[in-house]
C-alpha positions in Angstrom: 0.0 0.0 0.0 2.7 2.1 1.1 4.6 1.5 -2.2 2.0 2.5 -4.2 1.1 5.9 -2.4 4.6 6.7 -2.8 4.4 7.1 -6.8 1.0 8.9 -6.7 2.4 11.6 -4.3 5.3 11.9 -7.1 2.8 12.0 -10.1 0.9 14.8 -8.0 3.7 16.5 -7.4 5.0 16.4 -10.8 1.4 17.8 -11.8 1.4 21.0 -9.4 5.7 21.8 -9.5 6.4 25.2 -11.3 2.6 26.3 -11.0 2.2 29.6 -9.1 -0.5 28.9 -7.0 -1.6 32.8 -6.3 -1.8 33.3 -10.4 -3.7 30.2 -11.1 -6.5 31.3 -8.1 -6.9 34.4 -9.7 -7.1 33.0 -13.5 -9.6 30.5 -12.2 -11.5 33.4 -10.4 -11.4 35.4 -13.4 -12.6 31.6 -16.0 -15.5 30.9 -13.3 -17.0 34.4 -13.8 -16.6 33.7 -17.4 -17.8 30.9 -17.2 -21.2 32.0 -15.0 -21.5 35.1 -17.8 -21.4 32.9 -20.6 -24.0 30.5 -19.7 -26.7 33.6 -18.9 -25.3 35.0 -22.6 -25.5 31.9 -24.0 -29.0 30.6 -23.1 -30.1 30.3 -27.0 -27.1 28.2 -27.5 -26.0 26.3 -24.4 -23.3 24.2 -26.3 -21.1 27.3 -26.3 -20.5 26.6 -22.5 -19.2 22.9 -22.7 -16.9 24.6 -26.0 -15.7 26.7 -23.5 -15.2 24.1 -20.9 -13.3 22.4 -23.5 -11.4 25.5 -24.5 -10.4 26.1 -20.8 -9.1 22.7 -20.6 -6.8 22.8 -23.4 -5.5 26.4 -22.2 -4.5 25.0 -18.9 -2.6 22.0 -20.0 -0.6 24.5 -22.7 -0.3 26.7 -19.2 1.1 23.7 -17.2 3.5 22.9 -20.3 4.8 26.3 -20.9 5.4 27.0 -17.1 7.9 24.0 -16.9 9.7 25.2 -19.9 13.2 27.5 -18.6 13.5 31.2 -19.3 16.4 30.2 -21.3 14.9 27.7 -23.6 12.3 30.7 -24.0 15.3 32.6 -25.3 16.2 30.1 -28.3 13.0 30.0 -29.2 12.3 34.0 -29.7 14.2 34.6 -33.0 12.6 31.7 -34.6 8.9 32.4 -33.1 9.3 36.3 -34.5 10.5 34.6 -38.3 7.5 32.1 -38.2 5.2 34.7 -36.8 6.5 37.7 -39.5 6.3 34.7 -42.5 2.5 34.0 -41.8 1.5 37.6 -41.2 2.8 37.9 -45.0 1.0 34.4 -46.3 -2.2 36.2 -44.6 -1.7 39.2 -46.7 -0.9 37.1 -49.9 -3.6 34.3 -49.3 -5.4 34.7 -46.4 -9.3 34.2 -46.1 -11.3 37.1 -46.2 -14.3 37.5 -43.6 -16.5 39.9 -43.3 -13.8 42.2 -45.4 -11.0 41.3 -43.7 -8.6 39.3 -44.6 -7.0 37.4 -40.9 -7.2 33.9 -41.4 -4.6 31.1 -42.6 -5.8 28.0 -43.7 -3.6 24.9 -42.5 -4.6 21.3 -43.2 -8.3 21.2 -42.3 -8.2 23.8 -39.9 -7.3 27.8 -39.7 -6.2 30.0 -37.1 -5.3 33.8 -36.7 -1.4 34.6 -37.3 -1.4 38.0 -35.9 -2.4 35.9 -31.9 1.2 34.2 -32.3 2.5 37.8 -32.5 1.0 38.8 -28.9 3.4 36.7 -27.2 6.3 36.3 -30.5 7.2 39.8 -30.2 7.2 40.8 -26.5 10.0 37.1 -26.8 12.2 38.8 -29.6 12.1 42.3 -28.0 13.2 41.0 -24.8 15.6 38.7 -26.2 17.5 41.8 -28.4 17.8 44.0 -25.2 18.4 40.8 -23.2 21.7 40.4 -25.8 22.6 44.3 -26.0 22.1 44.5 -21.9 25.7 46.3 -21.6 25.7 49.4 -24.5 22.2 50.0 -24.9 21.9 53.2 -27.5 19.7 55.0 -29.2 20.1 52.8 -32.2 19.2 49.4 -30.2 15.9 51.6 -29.3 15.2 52.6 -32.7 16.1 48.7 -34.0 13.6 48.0 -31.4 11.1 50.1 -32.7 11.0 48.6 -36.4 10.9 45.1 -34.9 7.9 46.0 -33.3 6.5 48.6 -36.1 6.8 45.8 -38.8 4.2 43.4 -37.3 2.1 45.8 -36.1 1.8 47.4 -39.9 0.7 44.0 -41.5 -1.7 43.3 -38.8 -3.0 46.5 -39.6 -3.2 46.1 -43.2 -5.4 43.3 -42.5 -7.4 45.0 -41.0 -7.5 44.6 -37.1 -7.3 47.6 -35.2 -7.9 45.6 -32.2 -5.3 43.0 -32.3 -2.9 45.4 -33.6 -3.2 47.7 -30.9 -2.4 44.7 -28.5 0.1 43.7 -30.3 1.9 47.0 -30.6 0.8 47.9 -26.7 3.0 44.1 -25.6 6.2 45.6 -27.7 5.9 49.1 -26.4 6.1 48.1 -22.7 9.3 45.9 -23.5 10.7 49.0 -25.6 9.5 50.9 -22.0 10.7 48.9 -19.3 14.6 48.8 -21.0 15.0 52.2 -20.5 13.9 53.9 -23.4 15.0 58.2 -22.5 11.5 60.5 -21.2 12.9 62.7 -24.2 12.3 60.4 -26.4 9.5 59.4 -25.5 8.3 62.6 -25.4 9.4 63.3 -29.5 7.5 60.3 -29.9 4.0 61.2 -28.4 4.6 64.6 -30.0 5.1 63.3 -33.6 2.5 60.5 -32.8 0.1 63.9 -32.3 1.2 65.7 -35.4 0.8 62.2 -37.4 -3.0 62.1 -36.1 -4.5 64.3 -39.2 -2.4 62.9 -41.9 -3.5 59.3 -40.3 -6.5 60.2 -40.7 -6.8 59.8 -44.3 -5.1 56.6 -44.4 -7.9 54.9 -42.3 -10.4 52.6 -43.5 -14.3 54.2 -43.7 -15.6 51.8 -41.1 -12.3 52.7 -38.6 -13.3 56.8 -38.7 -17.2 55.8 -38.9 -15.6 53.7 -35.2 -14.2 57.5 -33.6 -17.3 60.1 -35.1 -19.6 56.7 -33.2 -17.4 57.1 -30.0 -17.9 61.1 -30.1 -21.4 60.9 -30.5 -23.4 57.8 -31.0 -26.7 59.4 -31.5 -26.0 59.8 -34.5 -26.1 56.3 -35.9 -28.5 54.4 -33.2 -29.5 51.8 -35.2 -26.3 51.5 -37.4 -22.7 52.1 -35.8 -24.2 53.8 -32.6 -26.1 50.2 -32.1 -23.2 48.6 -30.1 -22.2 51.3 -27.2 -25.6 52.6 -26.8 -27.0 49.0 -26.0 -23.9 48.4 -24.0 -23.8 51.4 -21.8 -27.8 50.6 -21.2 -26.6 47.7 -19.9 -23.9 48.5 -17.9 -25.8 51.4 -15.9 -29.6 49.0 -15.7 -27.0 46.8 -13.6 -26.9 49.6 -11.0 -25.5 48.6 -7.3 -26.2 44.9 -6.9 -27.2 44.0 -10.6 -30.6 42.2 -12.0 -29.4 39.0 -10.5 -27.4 36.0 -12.7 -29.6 35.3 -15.8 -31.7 37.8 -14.8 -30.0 40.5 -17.4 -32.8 41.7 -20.0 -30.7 43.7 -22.4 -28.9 40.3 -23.2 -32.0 38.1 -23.1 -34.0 40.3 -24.7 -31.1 40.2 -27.9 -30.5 43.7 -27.6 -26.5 43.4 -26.9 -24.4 42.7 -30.0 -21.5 39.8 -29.9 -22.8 39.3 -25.9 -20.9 36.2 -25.6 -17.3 37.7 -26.7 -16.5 41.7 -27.3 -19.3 42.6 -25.0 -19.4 39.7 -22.4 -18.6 42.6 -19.9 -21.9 44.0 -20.8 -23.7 40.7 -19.2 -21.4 40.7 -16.3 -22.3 44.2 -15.5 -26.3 44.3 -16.0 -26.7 41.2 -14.2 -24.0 41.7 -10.8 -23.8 45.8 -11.5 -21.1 48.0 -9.6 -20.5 45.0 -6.8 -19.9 42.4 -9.5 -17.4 45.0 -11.1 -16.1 45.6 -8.5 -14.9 42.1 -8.0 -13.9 41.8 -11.5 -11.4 45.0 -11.1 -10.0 43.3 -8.1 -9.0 40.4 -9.7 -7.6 42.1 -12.4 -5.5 44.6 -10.1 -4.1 41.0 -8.0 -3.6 39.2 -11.8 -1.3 42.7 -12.9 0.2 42.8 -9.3 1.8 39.3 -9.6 2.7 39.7 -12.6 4.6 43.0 -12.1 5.9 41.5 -8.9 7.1 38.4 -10.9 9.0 40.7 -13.1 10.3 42.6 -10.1 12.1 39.0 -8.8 13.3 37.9 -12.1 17.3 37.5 -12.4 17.9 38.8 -16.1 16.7 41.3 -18.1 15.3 39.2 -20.5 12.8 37.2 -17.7 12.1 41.3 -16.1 11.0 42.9 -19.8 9.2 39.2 -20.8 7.0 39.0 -17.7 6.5 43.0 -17.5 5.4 42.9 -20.8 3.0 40.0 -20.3 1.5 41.7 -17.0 0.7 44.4 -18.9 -0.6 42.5 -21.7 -3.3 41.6 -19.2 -4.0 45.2 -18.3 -4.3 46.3 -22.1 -6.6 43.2 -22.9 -9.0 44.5 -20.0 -8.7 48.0 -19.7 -9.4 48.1 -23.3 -12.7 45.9 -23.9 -14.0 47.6 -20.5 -13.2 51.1 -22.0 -15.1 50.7 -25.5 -17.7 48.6 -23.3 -18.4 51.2 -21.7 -18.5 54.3 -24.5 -15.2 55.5 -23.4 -12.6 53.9 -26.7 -14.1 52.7 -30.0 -15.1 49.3 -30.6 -12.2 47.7 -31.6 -13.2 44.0 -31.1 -11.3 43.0 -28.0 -11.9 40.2 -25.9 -12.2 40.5 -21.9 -9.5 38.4 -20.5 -10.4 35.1 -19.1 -14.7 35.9 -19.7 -15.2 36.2 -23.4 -15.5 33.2 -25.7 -13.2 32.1 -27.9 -10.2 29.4 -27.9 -7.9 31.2 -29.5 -7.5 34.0 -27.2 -7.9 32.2 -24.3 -5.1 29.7 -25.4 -2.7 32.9 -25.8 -3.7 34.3 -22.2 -3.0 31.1 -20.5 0.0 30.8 -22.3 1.2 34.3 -21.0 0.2 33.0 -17.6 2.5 30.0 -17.8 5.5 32.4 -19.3 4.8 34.2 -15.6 4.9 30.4 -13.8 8.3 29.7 -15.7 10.1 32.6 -14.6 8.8 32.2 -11.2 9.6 28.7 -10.6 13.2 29.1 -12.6 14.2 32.4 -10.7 16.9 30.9 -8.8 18.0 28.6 -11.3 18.3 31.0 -14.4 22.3 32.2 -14.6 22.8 35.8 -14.3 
C-alpha cells in the first residue's frame, strides 16, 4: 500500500511543480465568472459553454506545459517564433481568407487560425531577447532597431485589418521598448510626432475605422447602425446599477439587444446582471492578476525574464482595460476580448500561455544564470 502511495504523491507532485499557485487562483476566479456570464449570454445556445469548458481545458494544460519550460529555452526560441510569426502575417496578406472584409485567417490542413495571436506573445520574446543580448551598451540605435521590430508586425496586422489586435500587439512591444529604458525625451518626440501624425492618419484609415471614432464622439447619430453597439452596451452596464438584476436575470442580453454578448461585450452581461459589486470584483482580480505579474518581473534575475513578464502583465492590463473602455463608451469598438470571460479558444489559449511564461520565470528564478 505504502509502495503504491509513494508514486502517486510523485505523479501529484509532478502535476502541481512550477505552477504559481496565487496566479492560477486568480485566473480560475477570473474563467469561473466567465464561465457564469457565458451560460446567462449563452442561453439560445448552451453548447457554447461545454466549447468553453473544453477551451479552458486545453489552455490550462498549454499553461502547465509552458510554465515548466526554462527562461532560457524561452530565449532560443524568440528569434525563430518572430520569423515564423513575421512569415505567416505575409502568407495572410498574400492568401489569407477574407471574412466579413477582412482578410486574418490562414488555412492549415483542415483547420485555420489567426497569425497575428502568435505575434502577442512572439514579439514581447524577440524584444526582450534583443535587449536581453545588448544589456551592456544600450543606444539610441538598439531603441530605434527596437522600434522597427515592433513597427513591422504591427503594420501587416494593420493592413489586415484589425485595429484591435494590432493595438495589443503593438501595446505588448511598447512596454518591452519601455521597461529597458527607453529616454523621457524620447518618449516625449515620440507622443509629440505621434500627435502631429493624427491628421495625416486620418486619411489613411479605412471608412468603417473613422465611422468607429465620429460613433465614440457621438453615438446618437447612428443608433440603429454604428451607434447600435455602445448605446445598448452602456444601457446595460448602468440597468446593472448597485447589486445587478441577479445572474440570468439580465434583459438587455436576453431580450437580444446586446451585440456579440458572448465575446467583445461579455462585460456587458457581467455588468447588467452583478452591477457595480460584480465589477467591483472583476477589477479586483484584475489589479491581484497585474500585481503578480509585475511582482514576478520585479524578482526575475535577467533582463530578458524582467521585460518578458513585465510585458505579459501588462498584456493583461491592455486586454482589460481596453474591452471595459469601449464597453463602456469611453474607446471605439475595436473588437477586444475580456480576458479570461469572453469566448473564444484562440485568445484564451494565448492568455494562458502568457500566464504560464509568468509560472516559468517564477519557478526558474533561482536557477536561471545571471
Amino acid at each position: 500500500m505504502e509502495l503504491a502511495r509513494v508514486p502517486l504523491r510523485r505523479i501529484a507532485w509532478r502535476l502541481v511543480e512550477g505552477i504559481d499557485s496565487t496566479l492560477l487562483m486568480i485566473i480560475l476566479s477570473l474563467s469561473m465568472l466567465g464561465l457564469a456570464a457565458l451560460f446567462s449570454a449563452s442561453y439560445d445556445n448552451p453548447a457554447r459553454v461545454v466549447n468553453q469548458v473544453a477551451n479552458l481545458a486545453v489552455a490550462l494544460a498549454a499553461m502547465w506545459i509552458v510554465a515548466q519550460v526554462p527562461p532560457q529555452t524561452m530565449m532560443r526560441f524568440a528569434l525563430p517564433a518572430y520569423a515564423i510569426g513575421l512569415a505567416l502575417l505575409v502568407a495572410v496578406a498574400l492568401a489569407g481568407d477574407v471574412v466579413n472584409g477582412a482578410r486574418r485567417w490562414l488555412h492549415v490542413g483542415v483547420t485555420r487560425f489567426q497569425p497575428s495571436e502568435m505575434m502577442k506573445l512572439a514579439l514581447p520574446l524577440m524584444l526582450a531577447w534583443y535587449f536581453h543580448r545588448n544589456e551592456s551598451s544600450l543606444r539610441l540605435r538598439n531603441f530605434v532597431l527596437g522600434g522597427l521590430l515592433l513597427a513591422v508586425p504591427t503594420a501587416l496586422i494593420l493592413r489586415q485589418p484589425d485595429l484591435g489586435t494590432a493595438a495589443l500587439v503593438g501595446a505588448t512591444g511598447f512596454f518591452v521598448i519601455f521597461f529597458a529604458g527607453i529616454s523621457w525625451r524620447v518618449m516625449g518626440g515620440l507622443a509629440l510626432l505621434g500627435a502631429a501624425s493624427l491628421f495625416p492618419l486620418w486619411n489613411f484609415m479605412h471608412d468603417y475605422q473613422r465611422k468607429r471614432i465620429l460613433t465614440l464622439l457621438d453615438p446618437t447619430q447612428d443608433p440603429l447602425g454604428a451607434g447600435y453597439h455602445i448605446i445598448q452596451s452602456t444601457i446595460a452596464v448602468g440597468s446593472g446599477g448597485i447589486s445587478g438584476k441577479g445572474w440570468l436575470n439580465g434583459t438587455q442580453a436576453h431580450l437580444e439587444f446586446i451585440p456579440e454578448r458572448h465575446t467583445d461585450f461579455i462585460f456587458a452581461v457581467f455588468s447588467e446582471e452583478f452591477g457595480l459589486i460584480g465589477n467591483g470584483v472583476l477589477l479586483t482580480l484584475y489589479t491581484l492578476l497585474v500585481a503578480r505579474g509585475l511582482m514576478i518581473a520585479a524578482n526575475a534575475p535577467t533582463i530578458f525574464a524582467r521585460l518578458l513578464a513585465a510585458s505579459v502583465a501588462l498584456m493583461f492590463f491592455t486586454y482589460a482595460f481596453v474591452n471595459m473602455g469601449m464597453v463602456s463608451g469611453i474607446l471605439p469598438v475595436v473588437g477586444v476580448p475580456l480576458p479570461f470571460l469572453s469566448y473564444g479558444g484562440t485568445a484564451l489559449l494565448t492568455l494562458f500561455i502568457g500566464a504560464g511564461i509568468l509560472m516559468s520565470i517564477q519557478r526558474h528564478r533561482q536557477l536561471v544564470q545571471t
